[in-house]
C-alpha positions in Angstrom: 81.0 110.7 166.7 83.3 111.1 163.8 80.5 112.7 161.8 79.8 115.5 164.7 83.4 115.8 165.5 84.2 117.0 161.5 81.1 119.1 161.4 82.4 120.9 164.6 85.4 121.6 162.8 84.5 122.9 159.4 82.0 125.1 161.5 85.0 126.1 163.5 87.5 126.8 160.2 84.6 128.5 158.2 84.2 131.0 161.7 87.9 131.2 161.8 88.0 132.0 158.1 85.3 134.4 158.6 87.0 135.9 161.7 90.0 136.7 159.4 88.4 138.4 156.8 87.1 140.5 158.8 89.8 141.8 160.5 91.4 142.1 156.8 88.9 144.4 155.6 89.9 148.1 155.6 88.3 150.7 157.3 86.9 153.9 155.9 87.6 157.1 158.0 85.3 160.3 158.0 87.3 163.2 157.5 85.9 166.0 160.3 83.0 168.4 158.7 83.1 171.4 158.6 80.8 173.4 161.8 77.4 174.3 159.9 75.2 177.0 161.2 71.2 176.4 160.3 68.7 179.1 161.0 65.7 177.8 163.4 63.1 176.4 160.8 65.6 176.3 157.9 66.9 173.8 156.1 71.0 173.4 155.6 73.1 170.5 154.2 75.8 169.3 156.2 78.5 168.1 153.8 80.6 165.2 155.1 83.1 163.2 153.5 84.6 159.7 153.8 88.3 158.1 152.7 88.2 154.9 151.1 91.8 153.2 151.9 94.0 153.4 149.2 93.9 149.8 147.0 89.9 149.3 148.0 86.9 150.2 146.9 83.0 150.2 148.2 79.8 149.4 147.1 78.3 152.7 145.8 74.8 153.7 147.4 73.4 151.8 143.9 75.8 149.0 143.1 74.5 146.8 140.1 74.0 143.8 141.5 71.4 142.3 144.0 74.0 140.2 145.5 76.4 143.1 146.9 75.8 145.2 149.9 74.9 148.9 149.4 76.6 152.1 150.9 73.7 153.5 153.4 73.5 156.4 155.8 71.5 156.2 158.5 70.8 159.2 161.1 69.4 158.7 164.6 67.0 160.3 165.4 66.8 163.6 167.0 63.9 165.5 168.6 64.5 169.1 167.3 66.2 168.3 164.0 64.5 167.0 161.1 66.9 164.8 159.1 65.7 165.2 155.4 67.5 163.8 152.6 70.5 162.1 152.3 71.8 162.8 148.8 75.4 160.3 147.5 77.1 160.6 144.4 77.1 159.5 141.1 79.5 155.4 141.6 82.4 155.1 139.0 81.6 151.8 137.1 84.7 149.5 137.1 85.2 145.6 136.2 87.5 143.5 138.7 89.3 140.0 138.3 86.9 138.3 140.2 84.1 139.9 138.1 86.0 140.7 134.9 82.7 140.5 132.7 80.5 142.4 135.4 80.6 146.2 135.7 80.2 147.1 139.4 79.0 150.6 140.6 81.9 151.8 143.6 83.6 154.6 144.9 87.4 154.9 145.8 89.7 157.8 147.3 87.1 159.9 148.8 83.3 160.7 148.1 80.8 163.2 150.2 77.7 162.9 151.2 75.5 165.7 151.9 72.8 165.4 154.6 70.1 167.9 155.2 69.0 168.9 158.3 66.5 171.1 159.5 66.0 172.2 163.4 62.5 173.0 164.1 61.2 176.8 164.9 61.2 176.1 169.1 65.2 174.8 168.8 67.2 176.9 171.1 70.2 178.1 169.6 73.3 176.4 170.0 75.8 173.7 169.2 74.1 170.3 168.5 75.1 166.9 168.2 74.0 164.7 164.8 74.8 161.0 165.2 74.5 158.2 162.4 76.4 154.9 161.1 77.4 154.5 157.5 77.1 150.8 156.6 79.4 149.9 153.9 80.9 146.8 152.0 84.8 146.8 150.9 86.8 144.8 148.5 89.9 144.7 146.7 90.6 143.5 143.3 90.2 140.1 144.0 87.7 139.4 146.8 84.9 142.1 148.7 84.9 141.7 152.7 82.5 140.9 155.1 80.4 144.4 155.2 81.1 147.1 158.0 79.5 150.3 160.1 81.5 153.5 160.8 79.5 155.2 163.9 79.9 158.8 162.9 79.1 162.4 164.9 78.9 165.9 163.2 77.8 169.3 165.2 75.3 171.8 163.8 75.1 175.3 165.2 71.4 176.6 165.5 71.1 180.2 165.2 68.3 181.8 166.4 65.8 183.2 163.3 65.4 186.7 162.8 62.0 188.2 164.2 58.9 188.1 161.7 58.7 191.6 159.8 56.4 193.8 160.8 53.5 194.4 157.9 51.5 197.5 157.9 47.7 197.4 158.5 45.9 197.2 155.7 44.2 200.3 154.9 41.0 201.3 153.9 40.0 202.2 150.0 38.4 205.3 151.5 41.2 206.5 153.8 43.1 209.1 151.3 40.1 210.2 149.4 
């Protein structure tokens, strides 16, 4: 009974423990992006860009070790807009106390991500809504936190493509002899 009563409460600290880390790690914000317009059947890149709390840092989309979590984007997806690539930048390499012989790949301060999206010929014009998560892992400089999604929303305008130009008929060889 002893036994099973101890288990229950190391089970109960290490939750407890866990509980509080999470509510210590920070919280990245999205700035709001800016309104793109996309032309029917053309592809734009919708720019948006996220603020790492001051005194953190994140996991870049490539950090250098198996055991930490990578930044990811992922899009829902939409019926009349293609999401094509999601393009990151280039991580800042830095060494920490807990890893001081371990260069990790991170970003800090802010960082953009550009996501290209492409409505399909038969979108109606007009405003739409893009929603995704980005999935992230923070730490300070002495210990990284339980990892994290942001839910995120950006708006597209579709406008409506221009008509197809008009070619001439081909003409005959013998029609201005």
């Amino acid at each position: 009974m002893k036994r099973i009563l101890a288990s229950g409460l190391l089970l109960c600290a290490s939750a407890f423990a866990q509980d509080e880390l999470a509510l210590k790690a920070p919280t990245l914000k999205m700035l709001p992006p800016p309104l793109v317009t996309v032309v029917q059947g053309k592809a734009g890149a919708v720019p948006l860009t996220f603020r790492v709390p001051r005194g953190y840092h994140i996991n870049s989309n490539k950090p250098k070790s198996e055991s930490l979590i990578p930044t990811t984007l992922k899009m829902d997806a939409t019926t009349d807009i293609v999401i094509g690539r999601i393009s990151f930048p280039e991580g800042r390499d830095m060494s920490f106390a807990f890893a001081p012989d371990e260069k990790l790949n991170v970003y800090e301060g802010d960082f953009a991500v550009s996501v290209l999206v492409r409505p399909l010929l038969s979108v109606q014009s007009g405003k739409y809504v893009v929603r995704g998560r980005l999935k992230y892992q923070a730490c300070d400089n002495a210990a990284c936190y339980p990892a994290k999604e942001l839910p995120l929303s950006f708006n597209v305008r579709i406008a409506k493509a221009p008509p197809p130009a008009r070619k001439n008929p081909a003409q005959s060889p013998h029609a201005h002899r």
